[in-house]
Biopython code that builds the backbone (N, CA, C, O; Angstrom):
import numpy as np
from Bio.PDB.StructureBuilder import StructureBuilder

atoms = [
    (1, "UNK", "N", (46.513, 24.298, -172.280)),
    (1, "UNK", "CA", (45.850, 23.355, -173.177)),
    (1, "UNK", "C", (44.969, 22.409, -172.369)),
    (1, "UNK", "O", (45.240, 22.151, -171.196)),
    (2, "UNK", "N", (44.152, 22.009, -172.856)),
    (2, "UNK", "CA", (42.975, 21.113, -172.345)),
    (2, "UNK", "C", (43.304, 19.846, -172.335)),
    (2, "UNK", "O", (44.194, 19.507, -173.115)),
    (3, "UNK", "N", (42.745, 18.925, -171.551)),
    (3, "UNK", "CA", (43.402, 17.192, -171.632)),
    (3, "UNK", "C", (42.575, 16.659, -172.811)),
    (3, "UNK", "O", (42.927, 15.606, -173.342)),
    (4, "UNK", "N", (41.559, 17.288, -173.225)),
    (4, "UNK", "CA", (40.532, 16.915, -174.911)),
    (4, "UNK", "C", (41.994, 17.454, -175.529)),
    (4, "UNK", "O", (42.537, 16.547, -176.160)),
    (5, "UNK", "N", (42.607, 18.431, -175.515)),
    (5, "UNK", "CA", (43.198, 19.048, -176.879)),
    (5, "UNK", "C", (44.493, 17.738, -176.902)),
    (5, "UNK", "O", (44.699, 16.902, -177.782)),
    (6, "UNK", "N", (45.267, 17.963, -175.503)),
    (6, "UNK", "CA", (46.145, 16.674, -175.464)),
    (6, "UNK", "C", (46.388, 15.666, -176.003)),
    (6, "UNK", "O", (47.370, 15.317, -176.658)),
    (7, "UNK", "N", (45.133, 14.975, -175.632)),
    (7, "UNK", "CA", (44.621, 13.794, -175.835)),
    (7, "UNK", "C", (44.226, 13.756, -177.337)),
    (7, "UNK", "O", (44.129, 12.650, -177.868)),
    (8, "UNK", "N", (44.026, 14.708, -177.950)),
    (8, "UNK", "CA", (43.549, 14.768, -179.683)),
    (8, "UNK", "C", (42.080, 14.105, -179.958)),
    (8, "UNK", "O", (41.641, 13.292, -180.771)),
    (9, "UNK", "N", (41.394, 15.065, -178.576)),
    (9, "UNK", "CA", (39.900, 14.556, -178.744)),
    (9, "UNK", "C", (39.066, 15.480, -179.180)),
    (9, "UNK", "O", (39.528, 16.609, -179.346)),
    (10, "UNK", "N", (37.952, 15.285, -179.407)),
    (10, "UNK", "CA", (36.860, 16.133, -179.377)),
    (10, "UNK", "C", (35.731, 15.986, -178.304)),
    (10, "UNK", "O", (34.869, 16.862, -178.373)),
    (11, "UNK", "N", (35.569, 15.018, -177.298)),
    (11, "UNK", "CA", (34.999, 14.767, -176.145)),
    (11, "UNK", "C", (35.271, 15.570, -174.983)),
    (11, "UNK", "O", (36.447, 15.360, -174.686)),
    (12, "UNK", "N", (34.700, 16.470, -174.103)),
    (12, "UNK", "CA", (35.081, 16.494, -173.154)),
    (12, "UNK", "C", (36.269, 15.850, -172.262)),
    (12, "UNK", "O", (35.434, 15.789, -171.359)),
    (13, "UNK", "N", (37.178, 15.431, -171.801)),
    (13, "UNK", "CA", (37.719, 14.481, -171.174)),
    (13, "UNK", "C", (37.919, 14.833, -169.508)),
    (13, "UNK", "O", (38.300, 13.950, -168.740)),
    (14, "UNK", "N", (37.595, 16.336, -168.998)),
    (14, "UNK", "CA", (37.780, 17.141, -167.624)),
    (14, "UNK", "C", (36.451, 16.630, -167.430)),
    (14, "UNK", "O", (36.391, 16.029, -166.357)),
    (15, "UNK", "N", (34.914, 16.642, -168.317)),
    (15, "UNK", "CA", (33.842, 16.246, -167.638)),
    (15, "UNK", "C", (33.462, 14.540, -167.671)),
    (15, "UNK", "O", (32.527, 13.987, -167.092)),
    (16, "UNK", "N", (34.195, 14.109, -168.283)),
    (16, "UNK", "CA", (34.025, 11.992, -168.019)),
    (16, "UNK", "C", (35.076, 12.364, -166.763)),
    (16, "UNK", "O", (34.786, 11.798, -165.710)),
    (17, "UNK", "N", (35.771, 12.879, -166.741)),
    (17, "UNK", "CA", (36.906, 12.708, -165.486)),
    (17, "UNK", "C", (35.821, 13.149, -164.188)),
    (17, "UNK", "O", (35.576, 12.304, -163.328)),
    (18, "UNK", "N", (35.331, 14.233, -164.130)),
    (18, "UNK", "CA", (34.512, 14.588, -162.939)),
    (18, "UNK", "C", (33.228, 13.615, -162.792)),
    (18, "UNK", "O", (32.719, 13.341, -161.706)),
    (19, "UNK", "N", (32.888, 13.251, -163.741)),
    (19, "UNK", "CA", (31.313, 12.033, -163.755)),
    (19, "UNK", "C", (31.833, 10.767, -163.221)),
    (19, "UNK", "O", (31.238, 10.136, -162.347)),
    (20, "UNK", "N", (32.909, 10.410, -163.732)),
    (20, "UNK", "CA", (33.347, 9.346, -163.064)),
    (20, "UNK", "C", (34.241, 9.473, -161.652)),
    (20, "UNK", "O", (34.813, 8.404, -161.436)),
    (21, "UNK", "N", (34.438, 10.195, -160.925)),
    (21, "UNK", "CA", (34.629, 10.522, -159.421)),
    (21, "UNK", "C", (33.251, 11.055, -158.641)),
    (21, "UNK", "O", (33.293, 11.116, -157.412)),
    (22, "UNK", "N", (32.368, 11.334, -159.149)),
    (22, "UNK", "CA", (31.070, 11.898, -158.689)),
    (22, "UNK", "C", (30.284, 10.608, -158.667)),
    (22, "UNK", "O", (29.295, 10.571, -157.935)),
    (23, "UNK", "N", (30.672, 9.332, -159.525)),
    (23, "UNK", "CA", (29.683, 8.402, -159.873)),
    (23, "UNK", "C", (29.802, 7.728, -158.453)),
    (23, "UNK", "O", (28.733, 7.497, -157.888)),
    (24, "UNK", "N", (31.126, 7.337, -157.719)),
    (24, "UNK", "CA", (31.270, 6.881, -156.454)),
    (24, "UNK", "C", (31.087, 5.403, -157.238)),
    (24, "UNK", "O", (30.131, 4.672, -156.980)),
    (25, "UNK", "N", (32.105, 5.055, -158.210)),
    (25, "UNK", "CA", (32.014, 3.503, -158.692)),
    (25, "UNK", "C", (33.613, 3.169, -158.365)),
    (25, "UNK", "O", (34.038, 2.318, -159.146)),
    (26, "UNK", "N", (34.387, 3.529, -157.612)),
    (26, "UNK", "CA", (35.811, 3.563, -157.442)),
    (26, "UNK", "C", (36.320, 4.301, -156.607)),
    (26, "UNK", "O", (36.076, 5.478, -156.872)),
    (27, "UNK", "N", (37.068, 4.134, -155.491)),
    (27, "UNK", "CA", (37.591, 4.525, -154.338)),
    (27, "UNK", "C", (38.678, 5.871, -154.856)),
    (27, "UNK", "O", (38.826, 6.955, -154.292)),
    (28, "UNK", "N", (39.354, 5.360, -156.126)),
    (28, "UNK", "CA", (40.225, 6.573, -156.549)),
    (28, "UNK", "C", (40.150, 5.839, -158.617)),
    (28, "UNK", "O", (40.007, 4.706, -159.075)),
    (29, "UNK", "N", (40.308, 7.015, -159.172)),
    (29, "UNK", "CA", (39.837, 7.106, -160.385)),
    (29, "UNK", "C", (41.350, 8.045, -161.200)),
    (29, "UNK", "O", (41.762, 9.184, -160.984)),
    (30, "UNK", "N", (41.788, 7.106, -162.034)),
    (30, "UNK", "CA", (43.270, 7.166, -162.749)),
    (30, "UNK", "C", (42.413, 8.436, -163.767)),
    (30, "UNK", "O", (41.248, 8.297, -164.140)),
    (31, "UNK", "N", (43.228, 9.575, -164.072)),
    (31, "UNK", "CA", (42.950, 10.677, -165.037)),
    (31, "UNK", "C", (43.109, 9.678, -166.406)),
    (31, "UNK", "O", (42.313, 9.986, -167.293)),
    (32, "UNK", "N", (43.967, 8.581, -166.714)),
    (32, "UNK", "CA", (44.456, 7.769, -167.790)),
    (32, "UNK", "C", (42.906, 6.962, -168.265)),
    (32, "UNK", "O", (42.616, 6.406, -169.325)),
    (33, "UNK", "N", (42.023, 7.186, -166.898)),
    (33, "UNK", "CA", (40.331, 5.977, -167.230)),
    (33, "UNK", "C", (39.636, 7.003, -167.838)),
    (33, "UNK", "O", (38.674, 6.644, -168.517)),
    (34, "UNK", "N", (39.878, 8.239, -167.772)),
    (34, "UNK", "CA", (39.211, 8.871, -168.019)),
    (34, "UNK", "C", (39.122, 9.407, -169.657)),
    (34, "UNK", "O", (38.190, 9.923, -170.274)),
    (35, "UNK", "N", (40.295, 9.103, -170.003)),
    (35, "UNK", "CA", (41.071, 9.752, -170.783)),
    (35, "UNK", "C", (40.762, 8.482, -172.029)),
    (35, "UNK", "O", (40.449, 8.870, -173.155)),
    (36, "UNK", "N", (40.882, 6.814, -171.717)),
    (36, "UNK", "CA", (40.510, 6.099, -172.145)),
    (36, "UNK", "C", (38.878, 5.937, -172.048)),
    (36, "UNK", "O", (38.210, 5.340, -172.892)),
    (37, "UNK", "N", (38.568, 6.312, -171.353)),
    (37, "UNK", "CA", (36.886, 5.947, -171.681)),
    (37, "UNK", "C", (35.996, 6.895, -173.200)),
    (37, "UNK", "O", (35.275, 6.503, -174.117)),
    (38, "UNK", "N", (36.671, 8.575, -172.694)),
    (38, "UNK", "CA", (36.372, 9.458, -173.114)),
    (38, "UNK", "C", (36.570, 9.236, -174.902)),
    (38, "UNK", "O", (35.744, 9.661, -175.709)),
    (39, "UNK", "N", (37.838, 8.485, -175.287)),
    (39, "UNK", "CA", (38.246, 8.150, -176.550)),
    (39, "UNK", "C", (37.363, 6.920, -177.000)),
    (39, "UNK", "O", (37.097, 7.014, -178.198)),
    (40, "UNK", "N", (36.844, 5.828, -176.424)),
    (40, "UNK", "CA", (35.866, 4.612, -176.580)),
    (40, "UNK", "C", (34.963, 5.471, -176.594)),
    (40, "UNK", "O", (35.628, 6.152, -177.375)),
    (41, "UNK", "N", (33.889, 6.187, -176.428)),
    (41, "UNK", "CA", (33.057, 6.994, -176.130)),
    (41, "UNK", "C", (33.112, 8.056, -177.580)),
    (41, "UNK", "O", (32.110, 7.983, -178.291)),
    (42, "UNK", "N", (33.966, 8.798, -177.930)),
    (42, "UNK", "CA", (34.143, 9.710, -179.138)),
    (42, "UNK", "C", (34.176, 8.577, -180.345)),
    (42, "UNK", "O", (33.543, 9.040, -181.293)),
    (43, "UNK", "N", (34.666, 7.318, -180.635)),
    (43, "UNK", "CA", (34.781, 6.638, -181.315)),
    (43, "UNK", "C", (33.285, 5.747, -181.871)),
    (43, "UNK", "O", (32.750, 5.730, -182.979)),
    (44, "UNK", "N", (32.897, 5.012, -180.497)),
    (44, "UNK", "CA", (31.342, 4.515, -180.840)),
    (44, "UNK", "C", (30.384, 5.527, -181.283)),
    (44, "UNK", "O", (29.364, 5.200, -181.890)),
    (45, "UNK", "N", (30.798, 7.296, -180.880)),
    (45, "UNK", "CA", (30.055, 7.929, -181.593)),
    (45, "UNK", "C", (29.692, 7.856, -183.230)),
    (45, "UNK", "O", (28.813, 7.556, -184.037)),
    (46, "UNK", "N", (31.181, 8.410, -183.071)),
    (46, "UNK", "CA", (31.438, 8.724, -184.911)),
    (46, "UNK", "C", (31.545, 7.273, -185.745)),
    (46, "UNK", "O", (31.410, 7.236, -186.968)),
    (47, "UNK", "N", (31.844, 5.905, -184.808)),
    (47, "UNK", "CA", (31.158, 5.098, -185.966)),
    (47, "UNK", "C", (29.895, 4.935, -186.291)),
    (47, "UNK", "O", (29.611, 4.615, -187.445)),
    (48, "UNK", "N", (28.689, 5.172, -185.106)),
    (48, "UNK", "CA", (27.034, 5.314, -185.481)),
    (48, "UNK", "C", (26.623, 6.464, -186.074)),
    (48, "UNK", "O", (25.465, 6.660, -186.443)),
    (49, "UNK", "N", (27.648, 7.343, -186.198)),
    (49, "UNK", "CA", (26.938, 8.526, -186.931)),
    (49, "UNK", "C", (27.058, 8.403, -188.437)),
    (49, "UNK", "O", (26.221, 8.621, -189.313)),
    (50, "UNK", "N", (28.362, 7.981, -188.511)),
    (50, "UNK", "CA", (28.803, 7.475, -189.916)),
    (50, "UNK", "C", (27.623, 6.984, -191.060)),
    (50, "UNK", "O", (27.123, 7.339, -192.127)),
    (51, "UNK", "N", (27.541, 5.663, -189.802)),
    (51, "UNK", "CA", (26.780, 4.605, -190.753)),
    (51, "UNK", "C", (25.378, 5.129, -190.530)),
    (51, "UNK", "O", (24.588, 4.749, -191.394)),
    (52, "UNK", "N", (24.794, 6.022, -189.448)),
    (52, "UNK", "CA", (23.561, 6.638, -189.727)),
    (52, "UNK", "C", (23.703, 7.682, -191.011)),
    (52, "UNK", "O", (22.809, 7.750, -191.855)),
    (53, "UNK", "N", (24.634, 8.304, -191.066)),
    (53, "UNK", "CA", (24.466, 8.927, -192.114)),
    (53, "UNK", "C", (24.536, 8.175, -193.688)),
    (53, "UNK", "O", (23.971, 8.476, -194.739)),
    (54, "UNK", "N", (25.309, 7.277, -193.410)),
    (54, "UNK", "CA", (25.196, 6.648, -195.113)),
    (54, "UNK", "C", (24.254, 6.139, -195.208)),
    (54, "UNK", "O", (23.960, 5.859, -196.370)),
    (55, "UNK", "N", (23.083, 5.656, -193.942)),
    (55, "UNK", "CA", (21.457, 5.223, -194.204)),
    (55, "UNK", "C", (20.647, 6.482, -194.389)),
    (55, "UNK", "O", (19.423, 6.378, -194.460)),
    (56, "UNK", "N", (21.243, 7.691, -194.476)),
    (56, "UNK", "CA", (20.195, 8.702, -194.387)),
    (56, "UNK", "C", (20.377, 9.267, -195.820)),
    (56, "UNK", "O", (19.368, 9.742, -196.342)),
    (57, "UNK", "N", (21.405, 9.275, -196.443)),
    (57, "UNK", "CA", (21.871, 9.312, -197.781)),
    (57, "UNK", "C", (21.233, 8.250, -198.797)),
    (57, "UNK", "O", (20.784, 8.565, -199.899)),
    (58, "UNK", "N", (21.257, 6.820, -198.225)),
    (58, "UNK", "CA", (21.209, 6.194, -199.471)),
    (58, "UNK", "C", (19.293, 5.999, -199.361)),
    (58, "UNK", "O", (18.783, 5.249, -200.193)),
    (59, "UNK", "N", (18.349, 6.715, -198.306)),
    (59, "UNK", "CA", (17.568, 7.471, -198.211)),
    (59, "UNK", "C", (16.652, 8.774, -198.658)),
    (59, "UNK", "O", (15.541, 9.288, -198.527)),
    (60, "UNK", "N", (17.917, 8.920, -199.270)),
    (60, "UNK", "CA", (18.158, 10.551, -199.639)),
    (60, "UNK", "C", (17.337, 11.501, -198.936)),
    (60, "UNK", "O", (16.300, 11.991, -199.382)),
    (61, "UNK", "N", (17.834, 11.726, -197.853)),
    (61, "UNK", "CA", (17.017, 12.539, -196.506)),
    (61, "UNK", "C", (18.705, 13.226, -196.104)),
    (61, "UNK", "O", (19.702, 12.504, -196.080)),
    (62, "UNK", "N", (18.739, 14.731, -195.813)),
    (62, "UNK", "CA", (19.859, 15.356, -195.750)),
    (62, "UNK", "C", (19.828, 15.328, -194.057)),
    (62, "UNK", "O", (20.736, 15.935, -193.487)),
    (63, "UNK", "N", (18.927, 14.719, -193.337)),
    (63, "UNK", "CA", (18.822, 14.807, -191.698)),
    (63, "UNK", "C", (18.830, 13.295, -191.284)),
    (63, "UNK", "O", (18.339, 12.404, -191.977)),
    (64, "UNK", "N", (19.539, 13.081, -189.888)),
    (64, "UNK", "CA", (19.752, 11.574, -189.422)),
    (64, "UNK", "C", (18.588, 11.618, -188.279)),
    (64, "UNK", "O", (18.443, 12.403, -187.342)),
    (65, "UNK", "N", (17.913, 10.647, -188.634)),
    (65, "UNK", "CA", (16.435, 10.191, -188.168)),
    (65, "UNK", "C", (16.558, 9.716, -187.154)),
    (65, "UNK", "O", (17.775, 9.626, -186.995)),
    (66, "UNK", "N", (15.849, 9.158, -185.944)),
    (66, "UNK", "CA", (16.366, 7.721, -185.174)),
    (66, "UNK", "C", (15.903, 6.550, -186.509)),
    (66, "UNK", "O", (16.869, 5.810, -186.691)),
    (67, "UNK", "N", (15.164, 6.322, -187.110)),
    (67, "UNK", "CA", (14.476, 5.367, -188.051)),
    (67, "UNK", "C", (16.519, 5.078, -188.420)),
    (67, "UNK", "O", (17.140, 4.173, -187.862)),
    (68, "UNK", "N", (17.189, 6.082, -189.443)),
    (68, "UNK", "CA", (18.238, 5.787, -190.071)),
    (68, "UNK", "C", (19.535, 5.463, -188.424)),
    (68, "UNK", "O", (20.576, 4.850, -188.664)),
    (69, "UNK", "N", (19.303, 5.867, -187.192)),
    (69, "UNK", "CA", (20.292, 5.275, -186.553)),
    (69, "UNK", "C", (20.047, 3.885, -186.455)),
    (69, "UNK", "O", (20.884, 3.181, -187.019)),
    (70, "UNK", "N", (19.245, 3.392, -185.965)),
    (70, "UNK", "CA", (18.008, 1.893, -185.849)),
    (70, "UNK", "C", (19.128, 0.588, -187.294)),
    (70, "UNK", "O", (19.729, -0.487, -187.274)),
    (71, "UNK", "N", (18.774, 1.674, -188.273)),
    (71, "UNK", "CA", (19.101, 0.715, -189.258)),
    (71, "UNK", "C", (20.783, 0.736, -189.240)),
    (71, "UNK", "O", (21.516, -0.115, -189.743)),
    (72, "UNK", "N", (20.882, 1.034, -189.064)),
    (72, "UNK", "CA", (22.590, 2.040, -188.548)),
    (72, "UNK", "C", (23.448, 0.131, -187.460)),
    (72, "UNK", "O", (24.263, -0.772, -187.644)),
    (73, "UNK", "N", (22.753, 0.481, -186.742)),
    (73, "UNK", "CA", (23.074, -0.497, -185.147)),
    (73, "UNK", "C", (22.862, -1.463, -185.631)),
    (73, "UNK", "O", (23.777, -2.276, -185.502)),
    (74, "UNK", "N", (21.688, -1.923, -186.388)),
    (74, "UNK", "CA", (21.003, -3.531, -186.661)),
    (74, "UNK", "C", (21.580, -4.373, -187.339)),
    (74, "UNK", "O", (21.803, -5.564, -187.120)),
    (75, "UNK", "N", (21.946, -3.388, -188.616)),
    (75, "UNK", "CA", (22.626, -3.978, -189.754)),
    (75, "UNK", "C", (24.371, -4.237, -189.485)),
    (75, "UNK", "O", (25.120, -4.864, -190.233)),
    (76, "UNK", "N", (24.685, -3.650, -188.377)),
    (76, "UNK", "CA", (25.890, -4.067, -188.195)),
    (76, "UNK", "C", (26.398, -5.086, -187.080)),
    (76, "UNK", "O", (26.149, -4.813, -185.906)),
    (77, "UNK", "N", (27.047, -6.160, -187.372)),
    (77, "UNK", "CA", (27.062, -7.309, -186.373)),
    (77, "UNK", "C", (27.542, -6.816, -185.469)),
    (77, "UNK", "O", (26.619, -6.734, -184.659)),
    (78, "UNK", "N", (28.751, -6.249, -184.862)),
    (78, "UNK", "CA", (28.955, -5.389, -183.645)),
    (78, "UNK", "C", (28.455, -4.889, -182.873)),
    (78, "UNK", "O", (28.220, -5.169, -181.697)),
    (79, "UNK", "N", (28.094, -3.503, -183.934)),
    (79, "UNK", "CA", (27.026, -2.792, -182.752)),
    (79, "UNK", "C", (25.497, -3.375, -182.624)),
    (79, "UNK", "O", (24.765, -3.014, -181.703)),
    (80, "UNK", "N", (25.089, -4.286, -183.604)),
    (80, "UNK", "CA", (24.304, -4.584, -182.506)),
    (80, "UNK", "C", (23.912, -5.661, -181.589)),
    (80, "UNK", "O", (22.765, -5.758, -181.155)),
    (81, "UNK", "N", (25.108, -6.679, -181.219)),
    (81, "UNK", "CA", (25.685, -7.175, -180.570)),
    (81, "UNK", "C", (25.830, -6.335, -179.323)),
    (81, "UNK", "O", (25.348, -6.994, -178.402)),
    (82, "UNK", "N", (26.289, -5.146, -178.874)),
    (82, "UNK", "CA", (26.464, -4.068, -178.324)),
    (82, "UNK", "C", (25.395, -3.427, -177.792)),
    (82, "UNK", "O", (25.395, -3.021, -176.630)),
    (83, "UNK", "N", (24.369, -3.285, -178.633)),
    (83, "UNK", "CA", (23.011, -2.517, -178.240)),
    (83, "UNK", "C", (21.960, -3.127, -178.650)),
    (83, "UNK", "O", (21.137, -2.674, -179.445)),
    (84, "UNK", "N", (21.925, -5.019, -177.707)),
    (84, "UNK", "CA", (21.572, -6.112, -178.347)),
    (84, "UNK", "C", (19.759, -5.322, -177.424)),
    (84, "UNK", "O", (18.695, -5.111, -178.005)),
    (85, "UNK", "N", (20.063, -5.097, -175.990)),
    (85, "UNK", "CA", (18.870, -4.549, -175.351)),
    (85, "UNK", "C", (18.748, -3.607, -175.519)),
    (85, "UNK", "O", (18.328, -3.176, -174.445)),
    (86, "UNK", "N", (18.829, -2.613, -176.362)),
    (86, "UNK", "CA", (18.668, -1.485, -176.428)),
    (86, "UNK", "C", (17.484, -0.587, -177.387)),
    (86, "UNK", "O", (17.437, -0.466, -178.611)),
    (87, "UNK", "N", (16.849, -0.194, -176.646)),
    (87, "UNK", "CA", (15.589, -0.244, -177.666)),
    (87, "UNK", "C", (15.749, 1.366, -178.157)),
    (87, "UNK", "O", (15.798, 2.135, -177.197)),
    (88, "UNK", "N", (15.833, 1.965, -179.395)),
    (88, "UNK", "CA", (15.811, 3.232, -180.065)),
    (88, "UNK", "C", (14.297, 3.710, -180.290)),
    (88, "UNK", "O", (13.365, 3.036, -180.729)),
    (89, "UNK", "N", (14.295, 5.168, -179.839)),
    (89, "UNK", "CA", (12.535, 5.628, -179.814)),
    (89, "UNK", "C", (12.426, 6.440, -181.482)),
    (89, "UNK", "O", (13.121, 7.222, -182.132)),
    (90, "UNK", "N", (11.407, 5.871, -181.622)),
    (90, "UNK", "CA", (11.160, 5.506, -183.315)),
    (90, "UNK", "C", (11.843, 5.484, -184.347)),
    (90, "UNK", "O", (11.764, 6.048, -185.439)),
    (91, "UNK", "N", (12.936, 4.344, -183.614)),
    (91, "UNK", "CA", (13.440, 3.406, -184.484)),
    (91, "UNK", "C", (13.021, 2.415, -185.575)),
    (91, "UNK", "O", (13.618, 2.013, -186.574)),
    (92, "UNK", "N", (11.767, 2.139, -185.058)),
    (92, "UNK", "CA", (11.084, 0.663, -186.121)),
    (92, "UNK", "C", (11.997, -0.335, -185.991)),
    (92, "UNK", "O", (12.936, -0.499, -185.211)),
    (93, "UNK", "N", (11.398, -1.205, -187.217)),
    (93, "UNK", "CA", (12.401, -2.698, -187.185)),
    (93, "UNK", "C", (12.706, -2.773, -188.124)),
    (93, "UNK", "O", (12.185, -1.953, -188.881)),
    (94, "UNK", "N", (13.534, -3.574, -188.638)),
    (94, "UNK", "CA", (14.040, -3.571, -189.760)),
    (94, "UNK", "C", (13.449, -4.780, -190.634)),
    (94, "UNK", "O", (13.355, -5.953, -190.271)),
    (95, "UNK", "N", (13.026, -4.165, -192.016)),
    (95, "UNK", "CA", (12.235, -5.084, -192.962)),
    (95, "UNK", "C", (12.754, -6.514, -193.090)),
    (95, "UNK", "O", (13.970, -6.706, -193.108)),
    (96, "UNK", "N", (11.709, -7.735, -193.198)),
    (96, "UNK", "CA", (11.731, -8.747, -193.349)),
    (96, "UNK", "C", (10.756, -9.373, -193.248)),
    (96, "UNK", "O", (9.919, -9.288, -192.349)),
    (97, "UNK", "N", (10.759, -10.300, -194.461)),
    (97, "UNK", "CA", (9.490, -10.957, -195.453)),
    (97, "UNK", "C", (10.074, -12.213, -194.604)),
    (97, "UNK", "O", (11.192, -12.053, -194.117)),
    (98, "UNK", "N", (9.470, -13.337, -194.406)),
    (98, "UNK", "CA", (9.676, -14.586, -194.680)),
    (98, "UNK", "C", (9.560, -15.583, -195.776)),
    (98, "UNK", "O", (8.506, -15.686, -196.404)),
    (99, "UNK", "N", (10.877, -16.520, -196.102)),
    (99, "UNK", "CA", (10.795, -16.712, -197.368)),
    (99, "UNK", "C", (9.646, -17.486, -197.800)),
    (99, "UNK", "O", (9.334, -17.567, -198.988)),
    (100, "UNK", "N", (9.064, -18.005, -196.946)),
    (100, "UNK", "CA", (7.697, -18.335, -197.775)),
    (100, "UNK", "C", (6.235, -18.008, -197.937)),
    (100, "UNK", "O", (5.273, -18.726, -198.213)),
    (101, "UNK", "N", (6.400, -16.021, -197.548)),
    (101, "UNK", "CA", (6.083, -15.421, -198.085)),
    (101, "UNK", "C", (6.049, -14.659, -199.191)),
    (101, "UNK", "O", (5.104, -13.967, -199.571)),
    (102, "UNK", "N", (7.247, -14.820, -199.772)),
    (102, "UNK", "CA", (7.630, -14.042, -201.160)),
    (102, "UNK", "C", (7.152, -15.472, -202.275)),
    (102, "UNK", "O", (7.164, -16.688, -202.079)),
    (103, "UNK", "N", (6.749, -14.616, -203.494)),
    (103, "UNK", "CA", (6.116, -15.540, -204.778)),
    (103, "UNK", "C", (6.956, -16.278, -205.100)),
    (103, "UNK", "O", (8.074, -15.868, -204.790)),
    (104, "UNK", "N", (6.937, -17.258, -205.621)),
    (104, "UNK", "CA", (7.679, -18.552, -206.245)),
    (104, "UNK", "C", (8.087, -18.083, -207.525)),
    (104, "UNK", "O", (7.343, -17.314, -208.133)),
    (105, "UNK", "N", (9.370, -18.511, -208.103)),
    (105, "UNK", "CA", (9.917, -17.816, -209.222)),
    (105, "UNK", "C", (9.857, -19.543, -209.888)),
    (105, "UNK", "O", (10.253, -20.651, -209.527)),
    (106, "UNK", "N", (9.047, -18.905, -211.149)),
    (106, "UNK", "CA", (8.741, -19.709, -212.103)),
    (106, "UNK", "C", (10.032, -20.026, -213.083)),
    (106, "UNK", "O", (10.797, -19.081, -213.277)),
    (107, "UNK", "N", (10.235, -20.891, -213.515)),
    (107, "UNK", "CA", (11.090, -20.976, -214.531)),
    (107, "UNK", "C", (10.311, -20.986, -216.162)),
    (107, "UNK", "O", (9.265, -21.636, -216.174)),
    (108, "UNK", "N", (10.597, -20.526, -217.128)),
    (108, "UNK", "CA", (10.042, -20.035, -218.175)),
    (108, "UNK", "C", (10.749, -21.118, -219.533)),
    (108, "UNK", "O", (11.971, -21.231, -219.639)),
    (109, "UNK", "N", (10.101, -21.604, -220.174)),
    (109, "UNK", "CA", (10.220, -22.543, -220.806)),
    (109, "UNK", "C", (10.588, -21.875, -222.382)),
    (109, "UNK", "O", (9.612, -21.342, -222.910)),
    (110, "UNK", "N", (11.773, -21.847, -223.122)),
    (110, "UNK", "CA", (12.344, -21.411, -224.509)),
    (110, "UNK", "C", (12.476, -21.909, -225.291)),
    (110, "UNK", "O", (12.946, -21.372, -226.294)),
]
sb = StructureBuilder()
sb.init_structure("model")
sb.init_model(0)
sb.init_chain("A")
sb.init_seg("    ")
for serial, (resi, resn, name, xyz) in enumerate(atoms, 1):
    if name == "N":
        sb.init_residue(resn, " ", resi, " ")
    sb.init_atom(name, np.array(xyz, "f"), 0.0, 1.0, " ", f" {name:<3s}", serial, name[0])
structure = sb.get_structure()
């Protein structure tokens, strides 16, 4: 059995284990860092894919864009807190008027 199957991953966990002894960021490297990184790593995936996909849905586009990851990261205080420098290639920005650009709402007299 595999240390992914072990571990109840779907990540690689033998190749974060070899990247991180090849990286030369640590004199000796615990199989347990590896094993924990690899799971932080499968997790930040599938929560940006998630929420890219429910922007690509409520879109109604059956494919995840960078445009729908963008809105994905932005809109969520975490991640993009997280991927505060991180610039996505054609991502765009995310819409916003300033409020005193939008028309003045009249009140209507009955």
């Amino acid at each position: 059995k595999t240390k992914s199957a072990k571990a109840g991953l779907q990540f690689p966990v033998g190749r974060v284990y070899r990247l991180l002894k090849r990286g030369n960021h640590a004199d000796r490297i615990s199989p347990g860092a590896a094993i924990y990184l690899t799971a932080v790593l499968e997790y930040l995936s599938a929560e940006i894919l998630e929420l890219a996909g429910n922007a690509a849905r409520e879109n109604k586009k059956a494919r995840i864009l960078p445009r729908h990851i963008q809105l994905a990261v932005r809109n969520d205080d975490e991640l993009n807190k997280l991927f505060f420098c991180v610039t996505i290639a054609q991502g765009g920005v995310l819409p916003y008027v300033l409020p005193k650009f939008l028309p003045k709402k009249t009140i209507s007299l009955k």
